[in-house]
C-alpha positions in Angstrom: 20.1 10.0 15.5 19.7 6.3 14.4 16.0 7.5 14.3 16.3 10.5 11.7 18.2 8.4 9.0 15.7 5.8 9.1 12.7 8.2 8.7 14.7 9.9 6.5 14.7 7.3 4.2 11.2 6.2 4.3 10.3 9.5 3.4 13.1 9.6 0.4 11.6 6.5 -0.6 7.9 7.8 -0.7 8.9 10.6 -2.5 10.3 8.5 -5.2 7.9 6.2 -5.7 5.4 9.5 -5.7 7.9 10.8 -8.4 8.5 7.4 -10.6 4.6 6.8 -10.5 3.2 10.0 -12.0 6.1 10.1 -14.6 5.5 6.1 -15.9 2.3 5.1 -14.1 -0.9 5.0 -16.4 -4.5 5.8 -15.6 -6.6 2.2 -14.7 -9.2 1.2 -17.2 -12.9 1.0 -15.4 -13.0 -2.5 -15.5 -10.0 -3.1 -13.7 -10.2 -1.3 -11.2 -13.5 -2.4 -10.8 -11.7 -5.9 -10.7 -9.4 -5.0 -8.4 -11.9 -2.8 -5.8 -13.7 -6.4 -5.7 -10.5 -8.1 -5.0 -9.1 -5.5 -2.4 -12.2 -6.0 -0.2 -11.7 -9.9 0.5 -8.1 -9.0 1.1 -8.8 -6.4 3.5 -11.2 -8.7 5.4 -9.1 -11.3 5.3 -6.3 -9.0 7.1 -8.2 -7.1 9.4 -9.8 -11.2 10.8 -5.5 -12.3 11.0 -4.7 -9.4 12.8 -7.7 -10.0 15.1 -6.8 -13.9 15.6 -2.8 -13.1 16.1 -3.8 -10.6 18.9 -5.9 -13.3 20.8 -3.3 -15.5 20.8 
């Protein structure tokens, strides 16, 4: 049961950041989200090496 409520509410909470973000999100201009696709890439890499490190150890 304890199992349902918590899904429950991560999927309530999906659906309202789904909601709140079409309603008062705004397109990206081009060069920032060319900023940001340079930026996610490093971070990515960056997680994907401290997940590998944290699992050796």
């Amino acid at each position: 049961m304890t199992l349902l409520i918590i899904l429950f509410c991560v999927f309530a909470a999906v659906a309202l950041m789904v909601i709140l973000g079409q309603r008062f999100g705004k397109p990206m201009e081009a060069e920032q989200q060319q900023k940001y696709s340079k930026i996610l890439w490093v971070v990515v890499l960056i997680a994907i090496v401290g997940a590998i490190i944290r699992e050796m150890l």
